[in-house]
C-alpha positions in Angstrom: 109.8 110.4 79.9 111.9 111.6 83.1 115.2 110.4 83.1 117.8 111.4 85.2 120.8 113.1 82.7 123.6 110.9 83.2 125.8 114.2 84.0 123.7 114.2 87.3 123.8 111.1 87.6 127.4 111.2 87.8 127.1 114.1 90.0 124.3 112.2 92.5 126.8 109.5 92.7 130.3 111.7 93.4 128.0 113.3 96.0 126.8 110.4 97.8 130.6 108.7 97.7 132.2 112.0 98.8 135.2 113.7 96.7 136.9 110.9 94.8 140.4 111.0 96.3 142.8 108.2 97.6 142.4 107.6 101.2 145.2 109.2 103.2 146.0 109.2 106.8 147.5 112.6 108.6 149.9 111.2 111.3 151.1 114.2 113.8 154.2 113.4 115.8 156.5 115.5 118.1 159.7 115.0 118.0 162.1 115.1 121.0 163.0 118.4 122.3 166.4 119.8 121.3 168.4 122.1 124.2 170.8 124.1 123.1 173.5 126.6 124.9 174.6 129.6 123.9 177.1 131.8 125.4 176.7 135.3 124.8 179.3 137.9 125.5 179.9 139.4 129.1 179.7 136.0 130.4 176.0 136.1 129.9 174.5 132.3 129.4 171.2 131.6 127.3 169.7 128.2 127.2 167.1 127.8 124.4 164.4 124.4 124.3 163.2 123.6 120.9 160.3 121.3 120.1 159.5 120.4 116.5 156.1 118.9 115.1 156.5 116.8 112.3 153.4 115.8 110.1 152.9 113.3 107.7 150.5 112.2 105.6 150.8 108.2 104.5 148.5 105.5 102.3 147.0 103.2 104.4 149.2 99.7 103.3 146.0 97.4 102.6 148.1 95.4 100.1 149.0 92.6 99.2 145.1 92.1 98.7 143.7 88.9 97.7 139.9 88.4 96.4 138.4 85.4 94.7 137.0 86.4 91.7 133.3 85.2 89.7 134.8 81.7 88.9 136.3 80.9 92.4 140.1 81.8 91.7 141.8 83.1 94.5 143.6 86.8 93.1 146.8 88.4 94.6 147.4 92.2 94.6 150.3 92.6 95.4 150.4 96.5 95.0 147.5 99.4 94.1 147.3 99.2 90.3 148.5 102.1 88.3 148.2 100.1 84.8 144.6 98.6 84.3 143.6 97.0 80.9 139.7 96.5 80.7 138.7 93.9 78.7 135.0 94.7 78.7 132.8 98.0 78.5 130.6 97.4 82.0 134.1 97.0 83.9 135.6 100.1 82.3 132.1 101.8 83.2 132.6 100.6 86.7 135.6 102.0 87.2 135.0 105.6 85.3 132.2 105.7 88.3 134.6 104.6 91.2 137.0 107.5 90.3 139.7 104.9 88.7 139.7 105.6 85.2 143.0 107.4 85.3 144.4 103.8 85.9 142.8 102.4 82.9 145.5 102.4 79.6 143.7 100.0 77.7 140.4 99.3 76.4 138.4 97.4 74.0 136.7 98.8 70.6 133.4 98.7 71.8 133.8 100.8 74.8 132.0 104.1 74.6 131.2 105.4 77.8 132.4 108.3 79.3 132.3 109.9 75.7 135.7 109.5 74.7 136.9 107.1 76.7 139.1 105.8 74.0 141.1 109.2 73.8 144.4 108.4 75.1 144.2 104.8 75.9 145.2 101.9 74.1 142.4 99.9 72.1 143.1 96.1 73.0 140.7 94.7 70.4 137.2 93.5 70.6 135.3 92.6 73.6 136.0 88.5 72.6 139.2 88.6 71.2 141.7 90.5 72.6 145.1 91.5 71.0 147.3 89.8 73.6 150.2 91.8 72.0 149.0 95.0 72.4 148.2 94.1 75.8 151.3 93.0 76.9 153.0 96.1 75.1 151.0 98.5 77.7 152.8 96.6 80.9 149.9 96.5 82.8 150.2 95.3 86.4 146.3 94.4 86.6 143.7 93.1 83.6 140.5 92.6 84.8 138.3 90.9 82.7 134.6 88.5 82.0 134.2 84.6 81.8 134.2 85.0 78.0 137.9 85.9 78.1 138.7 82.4 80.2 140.1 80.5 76.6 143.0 83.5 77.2 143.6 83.0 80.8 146.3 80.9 80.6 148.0 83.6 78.3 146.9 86.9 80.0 148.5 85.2 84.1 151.8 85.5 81.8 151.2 89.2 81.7 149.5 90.2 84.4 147.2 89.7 87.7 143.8 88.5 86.0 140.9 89.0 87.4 137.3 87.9 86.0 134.3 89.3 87.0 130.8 87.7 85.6 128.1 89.1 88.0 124.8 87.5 87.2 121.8 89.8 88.9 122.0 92.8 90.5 123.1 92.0 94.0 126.5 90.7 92.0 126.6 93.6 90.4 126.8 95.6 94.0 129.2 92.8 95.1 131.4 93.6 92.1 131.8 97.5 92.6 132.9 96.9 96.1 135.2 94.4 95.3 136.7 96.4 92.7 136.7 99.0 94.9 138.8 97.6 97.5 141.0 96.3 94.5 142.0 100.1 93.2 141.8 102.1 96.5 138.8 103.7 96.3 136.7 101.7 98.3 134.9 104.9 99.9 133.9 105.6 96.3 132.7 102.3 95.3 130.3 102.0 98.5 128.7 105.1 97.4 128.3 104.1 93.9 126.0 101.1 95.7 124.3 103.2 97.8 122.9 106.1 95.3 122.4 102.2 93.0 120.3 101.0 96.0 118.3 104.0 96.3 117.1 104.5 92.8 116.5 100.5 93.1 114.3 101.0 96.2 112.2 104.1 94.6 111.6 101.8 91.6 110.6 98.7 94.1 108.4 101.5 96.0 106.4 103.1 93.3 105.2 99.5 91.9 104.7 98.0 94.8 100.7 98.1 95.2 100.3 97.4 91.0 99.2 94.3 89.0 102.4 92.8 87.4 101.4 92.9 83.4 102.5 90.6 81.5 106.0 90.9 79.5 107.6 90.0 76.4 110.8 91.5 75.9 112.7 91.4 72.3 116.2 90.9 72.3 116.8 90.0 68.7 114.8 88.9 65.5 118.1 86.6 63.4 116.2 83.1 62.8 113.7 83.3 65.1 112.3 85.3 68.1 114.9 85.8 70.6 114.8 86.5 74.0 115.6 86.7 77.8 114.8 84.1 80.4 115.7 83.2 83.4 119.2 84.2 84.9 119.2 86.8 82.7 119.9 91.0 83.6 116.5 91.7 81.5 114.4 89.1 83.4 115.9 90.6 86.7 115.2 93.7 85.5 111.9 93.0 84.8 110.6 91.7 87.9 112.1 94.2 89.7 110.1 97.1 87.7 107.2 94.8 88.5 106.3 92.9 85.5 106.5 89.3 85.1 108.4 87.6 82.1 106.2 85.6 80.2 109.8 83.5 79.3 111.0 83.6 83.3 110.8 79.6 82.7 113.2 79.4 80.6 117.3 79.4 80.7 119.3 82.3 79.4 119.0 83.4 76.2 117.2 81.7 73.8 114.5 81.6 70.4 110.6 81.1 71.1 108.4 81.0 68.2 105.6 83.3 67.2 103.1 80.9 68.5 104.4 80.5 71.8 104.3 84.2 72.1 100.8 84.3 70.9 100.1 81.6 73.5 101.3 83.8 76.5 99.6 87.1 75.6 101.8 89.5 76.5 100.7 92.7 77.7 103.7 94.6 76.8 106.5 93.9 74.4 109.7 95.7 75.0 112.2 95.4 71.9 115.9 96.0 72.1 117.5 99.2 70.2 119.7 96.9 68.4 116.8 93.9 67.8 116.6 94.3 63.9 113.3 94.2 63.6 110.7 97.4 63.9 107.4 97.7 66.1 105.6 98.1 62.9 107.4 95.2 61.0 105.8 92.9 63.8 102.2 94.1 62.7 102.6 91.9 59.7 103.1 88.6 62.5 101.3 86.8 64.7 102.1 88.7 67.3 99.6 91.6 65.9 97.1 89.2 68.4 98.5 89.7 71.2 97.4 92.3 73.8 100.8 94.7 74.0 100.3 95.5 70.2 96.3 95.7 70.2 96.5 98.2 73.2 99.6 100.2 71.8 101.8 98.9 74.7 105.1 98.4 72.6 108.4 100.1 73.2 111.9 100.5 71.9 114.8 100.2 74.3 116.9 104.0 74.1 120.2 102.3 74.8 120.2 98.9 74.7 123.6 99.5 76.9 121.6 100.7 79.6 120.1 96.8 80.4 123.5 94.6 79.0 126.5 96.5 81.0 126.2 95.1 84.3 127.4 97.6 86.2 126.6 101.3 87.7 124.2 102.3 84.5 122.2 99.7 84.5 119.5 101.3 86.7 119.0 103.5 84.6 117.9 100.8 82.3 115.4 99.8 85.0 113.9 103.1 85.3 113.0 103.2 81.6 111.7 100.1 82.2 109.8 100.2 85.0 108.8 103.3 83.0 107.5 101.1 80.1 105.6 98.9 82.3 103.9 101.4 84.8 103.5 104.6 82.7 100.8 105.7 85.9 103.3 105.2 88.3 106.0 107.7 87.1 103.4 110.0 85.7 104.8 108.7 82.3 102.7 109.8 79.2 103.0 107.5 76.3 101.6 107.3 72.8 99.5 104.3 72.3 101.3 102.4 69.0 98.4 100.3 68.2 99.2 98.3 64.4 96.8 100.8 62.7 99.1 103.4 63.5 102.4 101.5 62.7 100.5 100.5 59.1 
């Protein structure tokens, strides 16, 4: 499969945003001219005119800065942040992209990208339940977290500036670097984060354009039942997007469906996450042995289930390897058939 290395990725991105630096202004100003006399010996007079040039080189003063953040709250910065505590992997993501990482002192367990992001930053707990000591110990002067972290709000204002940021599909996801963008300085950064986004987006939207949609069945989990993603969802998005059509697009959010309702819908593909708990060949042994996807050998496994969950820059990536999934022929994508004789 051809994926773009996420060290060129990077690189694509830094290229398309410019060098990550905080915006500056160079100010030139002349002073006023200085005339001084001097008297020489043998009555000899010498008047001398000098003009000096003074140059400066200032931050633009865009603060205070107020946004309203993903549930409507109106958020005052009063000053650029130097202290960030990121209470979720995709916003810590978000800002290691925008060039703002340095800001970042505290974390959550579960973060793991850039490799080592943990290394000399505080871990703050997990992703739902922060230590709100540890957090207050690092003096942050900005937390920025999701709409899971809501029950602590009350808690972390008493600390610092809180902002939450719950995008729900991908044009809130571009909304969302911006904003955080503008909220660190590095806004120049941010918009081409978007762009380069946009562009693998577009190529995607382009190469699938003229195809059949297949039909999709995509595998989040197997605890009690089948579960999996419906509408409102980053995977449905995704989905349609890489032009396939979610057999579950009627339904809300995450949820279980039974084996028979799968059966019912005849997926053409079935796209299982990394983390689902369940095998391609442990599904041979179900119903859903009927079904099209595993009688043709169209069944995948995620490669980073991270890729699709963490709404933010990576998460195109996820589509390519989707949209890889669903039209092999269009990205010149060779895959192995996995029919249930070969699983068995």
């Amino acid at each position: 499969m051809k994926r773009i290395p996420i060290v060129l990725f990077l690189a694509l991105i830094v290229f398309m945003s410019g060098c990550i630096s905080t915006k500056t202004t160079t100010v030139t100003t002349t002073a006023p001219a200085k005339t001084i006399t001097v008297t020489e010996t043998q009555g000899k007079v010498t008047t001398i005119t000098i003009t000096q040039t003074i140059t400066t080189t200032t931050t633009p003063a865009h603060y205070p800065l107020t946004i309203v953040d993903s549930v409507g709250r109106k958020v005052t910065i009063k000053k650029e942040p130097r202290r960030i505590v990121s209470l979720a992997p995709s916003i810590t993501e978000t800002l290691y992209f925008i060039g703002a990482l340095d800001k970042v002192v505290g974390v959550t367990k579960f973060d793991d990208f850039p490799p080592e992001v943990q290394k000399g930053r505080a871990v703050i707990g997990d992703f739902s339940n922060p230590n709100l000591e540890v957090i207050a110990s690092l003096k942050p002067d900005l937390i920025i977290g999701t709409s899971i972290h809501l029950k602590y709000l009350d808690k972390l204002q008493q600390i610092a500036p809180v902002i939450i940021v719950d995008p729900k599909n991908m044009s809130e996801i571009y909304e969302w670097i911006i904003k955080l963008g503008k909220v660190v300085n590095r806004e120049k950064e941010a918009e081409g984060v978007v762009n380069y986004m946009k562009a693998i987006v577009e190529s995607v939207q382009a190469k699938v354009a003229n195809s059949s949609r297949p039909k999709v069945f995509y595998l989040v989990g197997y605890w009690n039942g089948y579960w999996t993603a419906g509408r409102g969802t980053f995977m449905d998005s995704l989905i349609s997007i890489a032009g396939g059509e979610n057999i579950f697009h009627d339904i809300e959010g995450w949820k279980t469906v039974s084996a028979e309702d799968i059966v019912a819908r005849n997926p053409d593909i079935v796209i299982i996450s990394y983390h689902a708990g369940i095998k391609p060949g442990d599904l041979c042994n179900t119903p859903l042995a009927k079904t099209n996807a595993f009688k043709n050998g169209r069944v995948y496994v995620i490669s980073d289930d991270n890729l699709v969950s963490r709404p933010g820059p990576r998460i195109v990536l996820g589509l390519e390897e989707i949209a890889y999934f669903i039209h092999p022929e269009a990205f010149n994508y060779a895959y192995q058939p996995k029919a249930c004789a070969v699983f068995s």
